[in-house]
Kinemage of the C-alpha trace (Angstrom):
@kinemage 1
@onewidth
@group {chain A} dominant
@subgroup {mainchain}
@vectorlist {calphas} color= white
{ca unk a 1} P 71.539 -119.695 185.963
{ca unk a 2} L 74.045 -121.584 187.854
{ca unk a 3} L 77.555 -122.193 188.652
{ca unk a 4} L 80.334 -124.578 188.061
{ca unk a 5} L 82.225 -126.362 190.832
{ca unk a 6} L 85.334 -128.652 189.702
{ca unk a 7} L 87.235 -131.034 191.374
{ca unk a 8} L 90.871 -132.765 190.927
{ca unk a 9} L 90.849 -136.102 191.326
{ca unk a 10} L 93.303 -138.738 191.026
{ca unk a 11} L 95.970 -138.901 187.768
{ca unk a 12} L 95.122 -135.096 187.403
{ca unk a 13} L 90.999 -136.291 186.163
{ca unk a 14} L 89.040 -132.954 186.321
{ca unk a 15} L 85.363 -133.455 186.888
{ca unk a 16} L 82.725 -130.562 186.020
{ca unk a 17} L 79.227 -129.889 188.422
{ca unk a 18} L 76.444 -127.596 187.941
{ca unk a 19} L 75.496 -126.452 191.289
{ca unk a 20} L 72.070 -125.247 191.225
{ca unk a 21} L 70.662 -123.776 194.667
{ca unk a 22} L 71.516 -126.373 197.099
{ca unk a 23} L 71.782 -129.282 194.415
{ca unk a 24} L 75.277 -129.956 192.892
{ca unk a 25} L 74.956 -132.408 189.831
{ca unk a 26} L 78.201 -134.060 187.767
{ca unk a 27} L 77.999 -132.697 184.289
{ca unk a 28} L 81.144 -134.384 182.682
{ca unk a 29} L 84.928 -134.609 182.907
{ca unk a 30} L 87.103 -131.973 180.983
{ca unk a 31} L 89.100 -133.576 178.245
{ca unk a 32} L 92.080 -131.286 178.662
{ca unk a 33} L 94.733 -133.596 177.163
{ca unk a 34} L 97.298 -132.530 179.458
{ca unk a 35} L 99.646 -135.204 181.066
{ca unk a 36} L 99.847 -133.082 184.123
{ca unk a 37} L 97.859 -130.509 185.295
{ca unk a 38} L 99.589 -127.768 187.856
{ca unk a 39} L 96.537 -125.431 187.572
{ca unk a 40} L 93.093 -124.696 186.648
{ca unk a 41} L 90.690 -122.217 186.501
{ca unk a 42} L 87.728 -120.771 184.693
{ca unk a 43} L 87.286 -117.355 182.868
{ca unk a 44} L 84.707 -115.046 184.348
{ca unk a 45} L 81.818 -115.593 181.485
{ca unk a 46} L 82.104 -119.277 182.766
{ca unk a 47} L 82.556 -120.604 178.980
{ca unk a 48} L 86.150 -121.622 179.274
{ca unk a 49} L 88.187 -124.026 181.356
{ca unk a 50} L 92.088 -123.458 181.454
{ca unk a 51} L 94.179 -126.319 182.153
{ca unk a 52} L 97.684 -125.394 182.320
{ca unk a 53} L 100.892 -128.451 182.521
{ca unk a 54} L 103.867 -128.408 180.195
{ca unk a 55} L 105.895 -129.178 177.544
{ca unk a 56} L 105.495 -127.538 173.692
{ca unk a 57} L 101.644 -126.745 174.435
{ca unk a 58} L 101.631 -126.446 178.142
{ca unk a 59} L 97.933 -124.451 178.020
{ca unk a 60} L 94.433 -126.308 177.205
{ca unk a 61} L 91.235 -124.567 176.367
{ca unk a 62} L 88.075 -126.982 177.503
{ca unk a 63} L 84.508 -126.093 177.058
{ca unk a 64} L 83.086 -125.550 180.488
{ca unk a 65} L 79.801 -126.712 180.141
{ca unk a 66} L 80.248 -130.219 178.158
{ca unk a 67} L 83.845 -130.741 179.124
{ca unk a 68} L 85.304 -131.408 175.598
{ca unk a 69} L 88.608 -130.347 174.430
{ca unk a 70} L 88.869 -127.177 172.034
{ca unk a 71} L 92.937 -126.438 171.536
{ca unk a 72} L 96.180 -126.291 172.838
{ca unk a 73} L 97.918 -123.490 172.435
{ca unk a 74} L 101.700 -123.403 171.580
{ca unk a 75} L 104.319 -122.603 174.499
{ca unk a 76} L 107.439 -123.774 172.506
{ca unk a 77} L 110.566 -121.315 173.970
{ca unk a 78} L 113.428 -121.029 171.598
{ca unk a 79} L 116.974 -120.087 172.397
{ca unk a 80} L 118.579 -119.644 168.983
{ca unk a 81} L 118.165 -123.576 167.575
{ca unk a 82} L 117.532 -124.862 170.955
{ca unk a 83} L 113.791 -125.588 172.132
{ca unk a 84} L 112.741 -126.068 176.045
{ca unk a 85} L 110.169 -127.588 177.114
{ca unk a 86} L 108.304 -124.993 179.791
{ca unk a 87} L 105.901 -125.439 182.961
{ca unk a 88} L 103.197 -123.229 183.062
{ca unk a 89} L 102.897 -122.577 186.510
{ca unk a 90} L 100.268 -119.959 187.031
{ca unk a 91} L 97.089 -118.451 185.046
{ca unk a 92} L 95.071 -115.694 185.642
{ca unk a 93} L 92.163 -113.766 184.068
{ca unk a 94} L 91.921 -109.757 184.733
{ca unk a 95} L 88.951 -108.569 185.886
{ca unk a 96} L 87.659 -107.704 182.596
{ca unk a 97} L 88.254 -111.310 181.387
{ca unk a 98} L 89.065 -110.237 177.948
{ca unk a 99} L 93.053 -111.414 178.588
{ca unk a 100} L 94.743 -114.556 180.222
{ca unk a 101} L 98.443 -114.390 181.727
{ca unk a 102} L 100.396 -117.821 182.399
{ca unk a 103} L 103.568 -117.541 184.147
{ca unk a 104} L 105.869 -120.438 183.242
{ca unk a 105} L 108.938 -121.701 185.407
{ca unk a 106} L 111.504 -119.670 183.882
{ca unk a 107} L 109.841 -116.916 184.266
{ca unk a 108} L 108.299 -115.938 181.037
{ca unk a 109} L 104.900 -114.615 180.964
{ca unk a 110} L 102.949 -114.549 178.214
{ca unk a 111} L 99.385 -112.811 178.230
{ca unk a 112} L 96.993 -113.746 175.422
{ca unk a 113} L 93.341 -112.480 174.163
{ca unk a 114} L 90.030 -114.782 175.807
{ca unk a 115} L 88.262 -116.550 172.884
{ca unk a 116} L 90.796 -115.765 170.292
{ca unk a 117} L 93.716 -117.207 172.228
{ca unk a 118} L 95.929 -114.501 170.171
{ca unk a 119} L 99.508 -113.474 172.270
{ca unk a 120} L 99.159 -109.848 173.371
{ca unk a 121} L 102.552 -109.752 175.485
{ca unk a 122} L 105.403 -112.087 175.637
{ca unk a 123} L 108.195 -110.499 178.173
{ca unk a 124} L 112.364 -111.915 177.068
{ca unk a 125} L 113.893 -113.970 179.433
{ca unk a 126} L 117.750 -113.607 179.513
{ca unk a 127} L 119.239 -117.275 178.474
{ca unk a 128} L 115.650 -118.833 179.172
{ca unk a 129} L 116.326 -118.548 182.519
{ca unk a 130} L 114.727 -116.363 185.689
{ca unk a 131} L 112.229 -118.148 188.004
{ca unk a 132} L 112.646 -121.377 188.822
{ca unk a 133} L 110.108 -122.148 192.126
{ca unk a 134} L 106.979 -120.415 192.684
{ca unk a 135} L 106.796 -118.341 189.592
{ca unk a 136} L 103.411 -116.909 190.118
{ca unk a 137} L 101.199 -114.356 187.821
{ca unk a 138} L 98.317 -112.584 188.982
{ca unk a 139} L 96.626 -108.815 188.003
{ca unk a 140} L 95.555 -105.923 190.225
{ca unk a 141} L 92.480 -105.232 191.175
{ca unk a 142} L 91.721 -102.633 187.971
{ca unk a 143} L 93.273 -105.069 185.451
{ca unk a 144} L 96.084 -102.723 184.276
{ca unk a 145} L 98.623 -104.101 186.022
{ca unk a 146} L 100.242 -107.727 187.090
{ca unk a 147} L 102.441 -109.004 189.030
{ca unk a 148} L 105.078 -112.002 188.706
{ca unk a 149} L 106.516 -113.447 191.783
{ca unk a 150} L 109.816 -111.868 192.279
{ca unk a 151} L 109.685 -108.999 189.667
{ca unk a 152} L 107.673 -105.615 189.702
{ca unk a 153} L 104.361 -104.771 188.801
{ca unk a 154} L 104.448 -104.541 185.169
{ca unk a 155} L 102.364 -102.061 182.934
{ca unk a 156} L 99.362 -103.883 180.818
């Protein structure tokens, strides 16, 4: 068994190690097809890499242990015929791993399933507006909960 330590380089390149022991060896480069990357991380099973950016599919799925892409998935917000283009800002896994919350710079936060990529919760944002620096997402310690810089703990 061993575990995966990833660095950012340059023009937002991620590059994937095995370290083994005391020995870290390059693997690969993840192929997230994002044209900017604010955050990363990787889900606790160690199969997935998120990469999260913006625009219309802000969130990329990579496969941790050859680097190569597997999907986008859609982050499109609509108000009435009018589309913005979001930043995902922050990502999180609960401690279960079996859900993934992004927060986006508006404030939206939208939780979805680990493997399936399905939308479990999507919270309304008045006008598409609410957080527009720092928006941040994280869950408590037992998973039921989360938190989203400047609001409440909200129920899972």
């Amino acid at each position: 068994m061993f575990n995966y330590f990833i660095t950012r380089l340059r023009k937002d390149e991620l590059r994937i190690y095995k370290a083994e022991k005391t020995k870290i060896t390059e693997i690969t480069h993840a192929r997230h097809r994002q044209g900017q990357v604010n955050h990363f991380i990787t889900d606790i099973d160690e199969k997935y890499l998120i990469c999260i950016g913006d625009g219309d599919s802000a969130i990329s799925v990579v496969n941790l242990e050859d680097g190569k892409f597997q999907r986008k998935l859609a982050t499109k917000y609509m108000i009435g015929n009018m589309s913005l283009l979001l930043e995902a800002k922050s990502v999180a896994f609960n401690p279960e791993g079996n859900l993934m919350a992004v927060c986006f710079n508006n404030g939206q936060v939208v939780v979805y399933r680990s493997g399936s990529w399905s939308k479990v919760f999507e919270n309304v944002v008045q006008a598409g507006l609410g957080i527009a620096k720092g928006a941040f997402v994280n869950f408590s310690k037992g998973g039921k909960q989360w938190s989203v810089k400047g609001n409440e703990w909200l129920k899972v």
